[in-house]
C-alpha positions in Angstrom: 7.4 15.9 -54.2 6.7 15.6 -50.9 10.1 15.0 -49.3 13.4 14.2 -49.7 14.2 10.5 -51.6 16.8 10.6 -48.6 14.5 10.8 -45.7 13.5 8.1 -43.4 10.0 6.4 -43.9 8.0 7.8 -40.6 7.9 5.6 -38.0 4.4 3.4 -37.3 2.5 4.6 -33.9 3.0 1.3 -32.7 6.7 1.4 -32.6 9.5 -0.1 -35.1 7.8 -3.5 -37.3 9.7 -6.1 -36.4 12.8 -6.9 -39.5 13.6 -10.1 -41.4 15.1 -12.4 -39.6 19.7 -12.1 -38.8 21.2 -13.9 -41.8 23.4 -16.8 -40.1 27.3 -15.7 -39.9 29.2 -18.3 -41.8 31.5 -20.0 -39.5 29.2 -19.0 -36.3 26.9 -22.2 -35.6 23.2 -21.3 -36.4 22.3 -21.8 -32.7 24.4 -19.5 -31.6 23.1 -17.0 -34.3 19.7 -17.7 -32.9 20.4 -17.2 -29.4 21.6 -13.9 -30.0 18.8 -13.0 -32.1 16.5 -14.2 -29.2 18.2 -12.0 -26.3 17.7 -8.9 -29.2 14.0 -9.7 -29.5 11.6 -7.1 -27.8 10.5 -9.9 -25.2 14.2 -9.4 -24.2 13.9 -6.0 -23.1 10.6 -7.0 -21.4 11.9 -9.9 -19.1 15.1 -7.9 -18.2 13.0 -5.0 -17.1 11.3 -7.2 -15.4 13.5 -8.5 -12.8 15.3 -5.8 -12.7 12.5 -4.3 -11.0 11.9 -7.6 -8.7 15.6 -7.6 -7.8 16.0 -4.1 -7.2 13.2 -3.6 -4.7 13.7 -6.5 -2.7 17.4 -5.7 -3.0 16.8 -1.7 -1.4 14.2 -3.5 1.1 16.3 -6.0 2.7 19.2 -3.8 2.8 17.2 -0.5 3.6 15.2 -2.0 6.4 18.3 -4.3 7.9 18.6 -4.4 11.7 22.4 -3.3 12.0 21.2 0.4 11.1 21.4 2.8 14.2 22.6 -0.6 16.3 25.5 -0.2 19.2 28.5 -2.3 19.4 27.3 -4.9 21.9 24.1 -5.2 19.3 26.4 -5.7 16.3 28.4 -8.2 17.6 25.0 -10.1 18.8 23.3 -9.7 15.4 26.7 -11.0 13.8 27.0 -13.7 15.4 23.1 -14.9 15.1 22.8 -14.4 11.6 20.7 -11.3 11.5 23.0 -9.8 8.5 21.6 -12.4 5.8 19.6 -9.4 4.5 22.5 -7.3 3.7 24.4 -10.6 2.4 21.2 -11.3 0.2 20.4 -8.0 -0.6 23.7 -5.8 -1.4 26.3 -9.1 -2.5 23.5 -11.0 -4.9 20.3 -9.1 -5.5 21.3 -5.7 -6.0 24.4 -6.6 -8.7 22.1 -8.8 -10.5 19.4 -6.1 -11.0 22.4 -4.0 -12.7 22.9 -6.5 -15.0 19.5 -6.9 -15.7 18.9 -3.0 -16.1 22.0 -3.1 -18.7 20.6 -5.4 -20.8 17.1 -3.8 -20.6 19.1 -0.6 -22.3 20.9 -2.8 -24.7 17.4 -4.0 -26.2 16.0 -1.3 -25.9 18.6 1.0 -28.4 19.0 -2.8 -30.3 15.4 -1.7 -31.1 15.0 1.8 -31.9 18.3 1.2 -33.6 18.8 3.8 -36.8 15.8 5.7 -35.6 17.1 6.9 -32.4 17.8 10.7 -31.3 21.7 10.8 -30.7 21.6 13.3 -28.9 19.4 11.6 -26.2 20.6 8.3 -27.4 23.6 9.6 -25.8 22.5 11.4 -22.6 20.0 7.7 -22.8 23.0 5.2 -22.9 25.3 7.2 -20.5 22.8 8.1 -18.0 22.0 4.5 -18.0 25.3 3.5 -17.3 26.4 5.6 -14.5 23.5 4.7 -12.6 24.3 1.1 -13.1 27.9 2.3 -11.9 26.8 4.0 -8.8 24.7 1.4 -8.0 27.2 -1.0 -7.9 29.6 0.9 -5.4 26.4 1.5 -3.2 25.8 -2.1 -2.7 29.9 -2.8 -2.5 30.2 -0.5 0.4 26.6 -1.5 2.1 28.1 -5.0 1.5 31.6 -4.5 3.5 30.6 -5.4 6.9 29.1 -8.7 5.7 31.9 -9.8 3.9 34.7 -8.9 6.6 33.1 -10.6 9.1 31.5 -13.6 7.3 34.5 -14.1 4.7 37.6 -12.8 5.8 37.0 -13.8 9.7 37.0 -10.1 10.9 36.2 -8.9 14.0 32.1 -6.9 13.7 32.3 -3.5 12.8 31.6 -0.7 15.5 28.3 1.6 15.5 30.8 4.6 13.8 32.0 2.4 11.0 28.0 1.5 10.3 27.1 4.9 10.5 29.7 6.0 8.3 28.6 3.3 6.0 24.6 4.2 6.5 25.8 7.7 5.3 28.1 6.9 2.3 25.5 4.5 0.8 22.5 7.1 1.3 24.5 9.6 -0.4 25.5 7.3 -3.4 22.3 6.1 -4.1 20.0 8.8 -3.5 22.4 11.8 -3.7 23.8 10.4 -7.0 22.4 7.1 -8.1 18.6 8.7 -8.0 19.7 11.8 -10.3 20.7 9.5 -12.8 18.2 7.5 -13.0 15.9 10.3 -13.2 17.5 12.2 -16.4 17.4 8.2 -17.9 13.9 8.0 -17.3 13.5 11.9 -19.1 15.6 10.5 -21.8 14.1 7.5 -22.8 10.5 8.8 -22.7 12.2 11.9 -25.4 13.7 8.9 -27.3 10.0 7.3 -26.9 8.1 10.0 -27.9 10.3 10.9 -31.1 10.7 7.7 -32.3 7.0 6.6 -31.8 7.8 3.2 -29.8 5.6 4.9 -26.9 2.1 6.6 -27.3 2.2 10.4 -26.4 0.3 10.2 -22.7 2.7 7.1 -22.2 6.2 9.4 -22.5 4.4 12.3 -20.6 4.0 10.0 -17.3 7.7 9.0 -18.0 8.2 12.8 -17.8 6.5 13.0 -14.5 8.1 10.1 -12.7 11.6 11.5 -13.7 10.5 14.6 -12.0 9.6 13.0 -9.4 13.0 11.5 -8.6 14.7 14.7 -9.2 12.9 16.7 -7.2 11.0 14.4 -4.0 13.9 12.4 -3.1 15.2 15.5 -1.3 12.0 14.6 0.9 11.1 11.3 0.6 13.8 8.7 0.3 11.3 5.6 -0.5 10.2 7.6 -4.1 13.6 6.1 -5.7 11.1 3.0 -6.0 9.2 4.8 -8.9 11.9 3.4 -11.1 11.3 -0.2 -10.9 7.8 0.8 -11.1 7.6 2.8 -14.2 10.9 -0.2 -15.8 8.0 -2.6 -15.0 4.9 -0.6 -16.7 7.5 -0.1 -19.7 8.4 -3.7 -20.2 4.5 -5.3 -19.6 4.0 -2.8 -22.5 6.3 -3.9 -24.9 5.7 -7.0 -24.0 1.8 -6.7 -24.8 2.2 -5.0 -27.9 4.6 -8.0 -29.3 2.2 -10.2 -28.4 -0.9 -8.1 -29.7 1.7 -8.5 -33.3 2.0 -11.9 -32.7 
C-alpha cells in the first residue's frame, strides 16, 4: 500500500483537469445553468484579471496625477468650473469601483477552481485578504471622489486647498498605508495556494513571492510600486488563460 484509500489523487503539474460538465438544476432554465457555468470557467478568472488590471491603473493614474493636487483656492474654483476634474470623476466614481468588482470575481474563480484542493488555512488568509483590499479600495476612491460629487452633483460650492489636502492625505494613507498591505499578503497567499495545489509551476509562485515583498516593503519608498499588482493579476490571468487554451 502506498497510501491511504482516503487520500486525495495528487494534483497534475498543470493544474486541476477541467470536470464533467454542471448537471442542469430542474426548475432553473438550462441557459441560465450555462451562463453560470461560463462565468466559473477558467477563461473567467482570466478576463476579470484582466480588466481589473486595465481599470485599476488607469483608475490610480487619472486620479493620482489629477491637477486639483497641491492647487490653491482661486485654482480650484478655476479647474472646477472648466472641467479639469473629469479625471477624478472618471477615475475614482467609475473606473476604480469597477476594477473591485472585477478583482472579486477574479477571486471567486479562482477558489471556484482549486475548489476541494485548496489550503484552508491560506484559503482563508486568500479570500479575506482579498476582500479587505477590495474594501479599502472602495473608501479610497469614495473619499478621492467627494469633491467631484459636491460640486458637480449636489451644486456645492469647490472645496478649499485644506479640504484637498486633507483628502490627498486620507486617500494616500488608505490605499498605500492599508490597501497596499493587503494586497501584498493576497499576492503571498495565493502563490502558497498556487504552489501547494500545483495550478502554478514552482518559479511561477516564487516571483509571486517576490512581488508581494515588494509591496510590503518598497511602498514605504516608492509610492508608484502598488502597480506591481495589476501587473503580476495580468501575468496570472494570460497564464491561465494559455494553458486552457494549450487543453483546448
Amino acid at each position: 500500500m502506498t497510501g491511504r484509500a482516503d487520500e486525495p489523487a495528487p494534483m497534475p503539474a498543470g493544474g486541476p483537469e477541467p470536470g464533467p460538465a454542471t448537471p442542469a438544476t430542474p426548475g432553473v432554465p438550462a441557459i441560465i445553468t450555462d451562463a453560470g457555468r461560463q462565468m466559473r470557467a477558467p477563461w473567467a478568472a482570466s478576463i476579470a484579471g484582466l480588466l481589473f488590471s486595465v481599470l485599476f491603473t488607469t483608475a490610480f493614474v487619472l486620479v493620482r496625477s489629477q491637477p486639483m493636487l497641491g492647487a490653491t483656492d482661486a485654482e480650484l474654483v478655476w479647474q472646477f468650473a472648466t472641467g479639469q476634474d473629469i479625471g477624478a470623476l472618471i477615475g475614482g466614481l467609475y473606473l476604480g469601483p469597477f476594477a473591485g468588482i472585477m478583482f472579486l470575481w477574479f477571486i471567486a474563480v479562482i477558489r471556484d477552481q482549486i475548489g476541494e484542493r485548496e489550503d484552508r488555512f491560506f484559503a482563508t488568509v486568500f479570500f479575506g485578504s482579498g476582500l479587505l483590499f477590495v474594501a479599502v479600495l472602495f473608501v479610497t476612491m469614495a473619499v478621492t471622489s467627494w469633491p467631484v460629487v459636491a460640486v458637480r452633483y449636489m451644486e456645492q460650492v469647490a472645496p478649499s486647498a485644506r479640504e484637498m489636502e486633507l483628502t490627498r492625505a486620507l486617500s494616500y494613507t488608505l490605499i498605500f498605508g492599508f490597501a497596499t498591505r493587503a494586497a501584498a499578503v493576497f499576492l503571498i497567499a495565493m502563490s502558497t495556494i498556487g504552489l501547494k495545489s500545483g495550478v502554478f509551476p514552482r518559479w511561477f509562485a516564487q516571483a509571486g513571492y517576490v512581488v508581494g515583498a515588494a509591496l510590503l516593503l518598497v511602498v514605504a519608498f516608492w509610492d508608484w510600486i502598488i502597480l506591481v499588482l495589476p501587473v503580476w493579476i495580468a501575468l496570472v490571468s494570460l497564464y491561465i488563460l494559455r494553458r486552457e487554451r494549450s487543453r483546448r
